[in-house]
N, C-alpha and C positions, 0 to 999 in steps of 0.2 A: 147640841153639839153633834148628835149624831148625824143631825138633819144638815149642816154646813159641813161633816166631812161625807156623806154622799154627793152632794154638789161640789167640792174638789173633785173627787173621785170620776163625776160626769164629765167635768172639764177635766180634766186628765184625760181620759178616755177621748173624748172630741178630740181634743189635740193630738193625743196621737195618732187616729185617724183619717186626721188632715182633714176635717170638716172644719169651717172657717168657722168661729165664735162673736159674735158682735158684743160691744158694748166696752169692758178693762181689756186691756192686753197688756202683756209684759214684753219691754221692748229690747230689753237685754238681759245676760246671766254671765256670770262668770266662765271664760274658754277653761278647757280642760286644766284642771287643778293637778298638782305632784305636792304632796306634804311626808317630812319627814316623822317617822312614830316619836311621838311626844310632843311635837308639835303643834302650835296653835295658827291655826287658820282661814280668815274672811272668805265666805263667800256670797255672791252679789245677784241679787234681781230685779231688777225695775222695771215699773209699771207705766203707762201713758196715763193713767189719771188714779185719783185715789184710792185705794181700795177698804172695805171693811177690815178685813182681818186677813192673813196670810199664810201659809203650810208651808212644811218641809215635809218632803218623804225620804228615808233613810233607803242605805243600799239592803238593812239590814227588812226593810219594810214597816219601820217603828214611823208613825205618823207625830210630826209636829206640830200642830193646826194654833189656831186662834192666836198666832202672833203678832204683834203690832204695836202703836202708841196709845198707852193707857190698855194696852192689853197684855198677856203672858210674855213676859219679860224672858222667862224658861223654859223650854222643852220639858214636859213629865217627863214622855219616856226618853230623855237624852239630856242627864241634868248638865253637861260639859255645852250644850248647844244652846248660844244667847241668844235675844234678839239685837240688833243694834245698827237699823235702819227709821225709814221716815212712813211717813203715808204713801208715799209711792216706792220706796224702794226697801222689798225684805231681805235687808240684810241679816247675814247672822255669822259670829264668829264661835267656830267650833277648838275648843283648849284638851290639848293631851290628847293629839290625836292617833287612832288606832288600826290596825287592820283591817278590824270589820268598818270601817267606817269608808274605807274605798269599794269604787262601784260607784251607780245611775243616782245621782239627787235631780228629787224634781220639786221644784217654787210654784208655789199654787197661789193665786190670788180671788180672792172673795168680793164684791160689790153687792149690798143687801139692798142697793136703789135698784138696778136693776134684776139682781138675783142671778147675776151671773158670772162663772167664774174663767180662769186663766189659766195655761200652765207652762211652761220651759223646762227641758234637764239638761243638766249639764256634766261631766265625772272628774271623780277624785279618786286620782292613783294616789295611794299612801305607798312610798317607797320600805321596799323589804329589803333588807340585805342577803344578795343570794349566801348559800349556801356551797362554797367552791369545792371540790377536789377532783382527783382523778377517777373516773368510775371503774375499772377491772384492773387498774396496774398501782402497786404503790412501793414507795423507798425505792430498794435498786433495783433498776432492768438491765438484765444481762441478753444484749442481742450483736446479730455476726455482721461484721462488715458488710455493706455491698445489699444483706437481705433487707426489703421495705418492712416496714414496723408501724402499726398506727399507737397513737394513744386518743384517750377518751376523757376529753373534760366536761365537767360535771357544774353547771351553775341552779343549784333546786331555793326554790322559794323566790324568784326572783322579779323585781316589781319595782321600778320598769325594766324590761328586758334590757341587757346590756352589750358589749362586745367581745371580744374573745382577743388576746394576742399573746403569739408563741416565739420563744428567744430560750437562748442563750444565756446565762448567770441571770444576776435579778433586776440590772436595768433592761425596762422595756425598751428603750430606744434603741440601743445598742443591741448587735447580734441578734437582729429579728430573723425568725423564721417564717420563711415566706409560706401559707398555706392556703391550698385550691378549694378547700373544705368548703360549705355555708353552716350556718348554726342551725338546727332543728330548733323546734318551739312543739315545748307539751301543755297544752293549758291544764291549769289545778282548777281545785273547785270554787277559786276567789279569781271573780273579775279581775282581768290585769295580772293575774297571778302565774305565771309559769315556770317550768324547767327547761333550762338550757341548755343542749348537749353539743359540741365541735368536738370531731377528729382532725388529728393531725396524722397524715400519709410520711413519714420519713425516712430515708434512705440513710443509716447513720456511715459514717467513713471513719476508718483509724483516727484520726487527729481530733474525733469528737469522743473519745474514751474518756471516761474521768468528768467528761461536763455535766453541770446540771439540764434541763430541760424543764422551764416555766413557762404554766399556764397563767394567765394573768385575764382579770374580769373587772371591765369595766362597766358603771352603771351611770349613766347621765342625768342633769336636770334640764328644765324645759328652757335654758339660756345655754346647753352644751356643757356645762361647769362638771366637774367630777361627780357626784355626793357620794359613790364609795368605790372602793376597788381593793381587790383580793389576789393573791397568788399563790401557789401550787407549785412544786417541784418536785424531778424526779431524777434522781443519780445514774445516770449513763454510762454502762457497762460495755464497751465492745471490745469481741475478741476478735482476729485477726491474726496473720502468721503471713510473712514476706522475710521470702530467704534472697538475700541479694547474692549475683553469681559473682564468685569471683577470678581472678586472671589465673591464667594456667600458668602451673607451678614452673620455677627454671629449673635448668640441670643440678642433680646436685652431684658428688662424690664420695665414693666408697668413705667410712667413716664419720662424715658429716651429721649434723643436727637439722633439721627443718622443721619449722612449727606449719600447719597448715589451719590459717585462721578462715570463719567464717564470720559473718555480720547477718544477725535473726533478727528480724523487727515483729514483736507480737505481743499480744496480748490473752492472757494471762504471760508472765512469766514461761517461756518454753521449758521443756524437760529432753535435754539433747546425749543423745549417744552416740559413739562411734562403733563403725563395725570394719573390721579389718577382714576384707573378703580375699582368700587362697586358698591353697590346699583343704586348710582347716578356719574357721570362721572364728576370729577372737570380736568379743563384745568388748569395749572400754566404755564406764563410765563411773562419774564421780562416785569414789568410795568402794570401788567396784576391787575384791582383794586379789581379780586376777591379771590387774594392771600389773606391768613389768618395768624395767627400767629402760625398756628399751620402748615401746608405746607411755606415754604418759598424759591426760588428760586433764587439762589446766582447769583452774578453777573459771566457771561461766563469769564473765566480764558486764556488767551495766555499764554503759558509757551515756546513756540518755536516758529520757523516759521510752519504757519501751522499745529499746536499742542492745543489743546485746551481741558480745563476740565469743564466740567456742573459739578454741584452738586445741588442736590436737600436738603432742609435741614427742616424734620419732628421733631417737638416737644411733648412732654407729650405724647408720643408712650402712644397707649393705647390696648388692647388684641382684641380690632373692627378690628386694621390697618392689623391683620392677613387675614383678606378675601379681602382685596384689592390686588390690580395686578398693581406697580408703573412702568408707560411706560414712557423711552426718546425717544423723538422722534425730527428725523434732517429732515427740511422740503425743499425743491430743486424744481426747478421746472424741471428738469432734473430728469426722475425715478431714473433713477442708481448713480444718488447725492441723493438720500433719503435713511432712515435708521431706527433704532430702535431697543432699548434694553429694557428686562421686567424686574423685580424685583418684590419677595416676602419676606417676611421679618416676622422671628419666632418672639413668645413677649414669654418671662415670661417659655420657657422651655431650657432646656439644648442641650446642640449636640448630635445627637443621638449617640448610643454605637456601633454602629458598622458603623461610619463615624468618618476621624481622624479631630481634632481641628487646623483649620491653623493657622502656626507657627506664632506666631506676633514678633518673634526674632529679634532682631537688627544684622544686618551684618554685622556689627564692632565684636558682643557677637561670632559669628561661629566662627568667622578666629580667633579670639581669643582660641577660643573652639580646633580651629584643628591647632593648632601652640602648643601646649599644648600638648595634644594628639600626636604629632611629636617628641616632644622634652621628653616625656616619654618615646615612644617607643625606641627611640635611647640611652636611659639612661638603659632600663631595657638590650639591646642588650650588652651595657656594663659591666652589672653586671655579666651576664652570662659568656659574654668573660673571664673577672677574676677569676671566682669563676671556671670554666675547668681549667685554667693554676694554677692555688693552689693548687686544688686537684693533679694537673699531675707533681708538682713541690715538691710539700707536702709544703708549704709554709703557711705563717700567719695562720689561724685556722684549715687548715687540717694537721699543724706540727705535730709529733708523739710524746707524750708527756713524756714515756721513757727516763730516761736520758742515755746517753751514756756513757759506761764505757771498759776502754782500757781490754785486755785481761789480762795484765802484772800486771794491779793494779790488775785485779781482781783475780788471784792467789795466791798474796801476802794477799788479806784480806782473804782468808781461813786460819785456825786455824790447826798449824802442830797437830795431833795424839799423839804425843811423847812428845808433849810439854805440854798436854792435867794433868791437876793439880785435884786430885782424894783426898779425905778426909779419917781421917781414920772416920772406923764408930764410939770408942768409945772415939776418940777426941774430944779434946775442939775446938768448934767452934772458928774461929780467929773474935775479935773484929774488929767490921768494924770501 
């Protein structure tokens, strides 16, 4: 036995040296195998004539030798590895199969006529299922509008290496995020075996607050079919702060009420104050016991996600509130979450004359206004239409008001000449 696996071992060696071997050759082997763990799996070697007996070398280096017909039906050292081929072809079907079992097999053939041997390798990736998550960031990430952000997805154990795809909620189709990244490959200490890392570069914006952000890992077989796939998420935090400007205030009058609203859009929730800038500097804010009746500070208004209105609300305006300067102010501990908007406020004069007065129109009043204004125009384009075709037709008012008269009657009513009845001059008038 010893003496036939040296002579594998020599033909092994030749072969891979690419010295040519005369006499058995093996004319095919199994192309690159994928088996899933637990799995039971054929793999194929044939020979161009028959051989004595025939080897397996494992990835693990465990030798199979002397198998064949009417010989070793079993692998010693690999009791899961059959044999179950012919005289020219060692096949063998490997059952339950495992991790250590991917990696280089090499089919060795033996001929004791001429004493010489064969050999072909061929591999068997035994699929792993990676290992997914994110590598340094997990649950919620809280980042700022507008700043680029990467994340790190993490595929370990992974066999055969697979693909990486970043979205939006947890369909991958939908809401994909496009990414410039390529995947890194770490080899482990098992053939075929590595970790997989992609970053993703992303620039998050306000309207991605509140979304998840999935890693998803795809593993393929050797026909493109799935065999596994994994995903990852991560709860996306962004803050953000947009103070929308709003229209300058109109006149008001000695007496009067005026609220002066704001619209904050941000994230977290804002924390807003007013400051009443004069003489002497009053702070207004929620709860605040030095509100008066005459400053008063409405309760913060949600109107959307993320949408909020302040309103400040000033009573018995009086012509002093004109040298004040009313500031909201959004307070963060984040600079670029901070904010504020000023306000002046006319008492007791008109809008100036060469400033126009903004519109307080209802928007229902316009469309109304220019559906009007449409259905005039198309009426006046009407009247005109008719009123060329009359004239060019001589019809209804531009008819020629002449009565017509045939030529035939109208020679018969002239008065014959001859016919013409002459008085005498010193005749009796004929009684009428």
């Amino acid at each position: 036995m010893k003496h036939e696996f040296r002579l594998l071992l020599c033909g092994v060696l030749l072969a891979l040296s690419g010295e040519e071997v005369f006499g058995i050759k093996i004319l095919s082997i199994s192309e690159k195998l994928l088996a899933k763990p637990g799995s039971d799996i054929k793999i194929s070697c044939g020979g161009d004539s028959p051989f004595t007996w025939c080897s397996w070398i494992l990835p693990s280096n465990a030798s199979c030798s002397d198998l064949g017909v009417g010989r070793n039906q079993q692998c010693r050292r690999e009791p899961n590895l059959r044999f179950n081929g012919t005289d020219t072809e060692c096949n063998v079907v490997l059952k339950n199969v495992k991790r250590e079992h991917s990696g280089t097999w090499i089919c060795g053939m033996y001929d004791s006529s001429t004493n010489e041997t064969s050999s072909l390798s061929t591999i068997l990736d035994v699929f792993e299922e990676a290992s997914l998550d994110f590598k340094t960031q997990y649950g919620i990430v809280t980042v700022i509008a507008g700043n680029p952000v990467s994340f790190l997805c993490e595929a370990d154990h992974s066999r055969p290496v697979g693909k990486f795809k970043w979205h939006f909620g947890s369909n991958p189709v939908k809401n994909r995020i496009l990414n410039t990244e390529s995947s890194v490959l770490f080899p482990l200490d098992e053939p075929g075996l590595y970790r997989v890392e992609e970053k993703l570069v992303f620039t998050p914006q306000p309207k991605h607050d509140g979304e998840k952000i999935h890693c998803s890992y795809y593993q393929y077989g050797m026909n493109k079919e799935v065999l596994f796939s994994s995903m990852v998420d991560i709860d996306l935090r962004v803050e953000f702060l947009n103070i929308l400007p709003s229209p300058r205030l109109p006149p008001v009058y000695t007496g009067d009420t005026l609220n002066i609203s704001v619209e904050v859009h941000g994230s977290p929730g804002p924390y807003i104050h007013w400051e009443i800038l004069g003489e002497n500097t009053l702070v207004i804010s929620q709860g605040n016991p030095e509100q008066s009746q005459k400053y008063n500070l409405l309760p913060t208004q949600q109107v959307d996600k993320n949408k909020y209105i302040t309103t400040l609300k000033i009573q018995n305006i009086s012509v002093e509130d004109m040298d004040k300067t009313f500031k909201m102010v959004v307070n963060s501990s984040k600079v670029e979450l901070s904010g504020e908007q000023e306000f002046r406020i006319t008492v007791d004069k008109p809008w100036p004359e060469d400033e126009d007065v903004p519109s307080q129109a209802d928007p229902k009043t316009a469309i109304i206004l220019v559906i009007s204004l449409i259905i005039l125009l198309i009426l006046a384009i009407i009247i005109g239409l008719t009123v060329l075709y009359a004239k060019k037709q001589e019809k209804w008012c531009f008819q020629n008001n002449t009565p017509y008269i045939s030529p035939e009657i109208k020679e018969q009513s002239q008065p014959l000449a001859s016919s013409e009845v002459k008085h005498h001059p010193y005749g009796r008038p004929s009684p009428i």
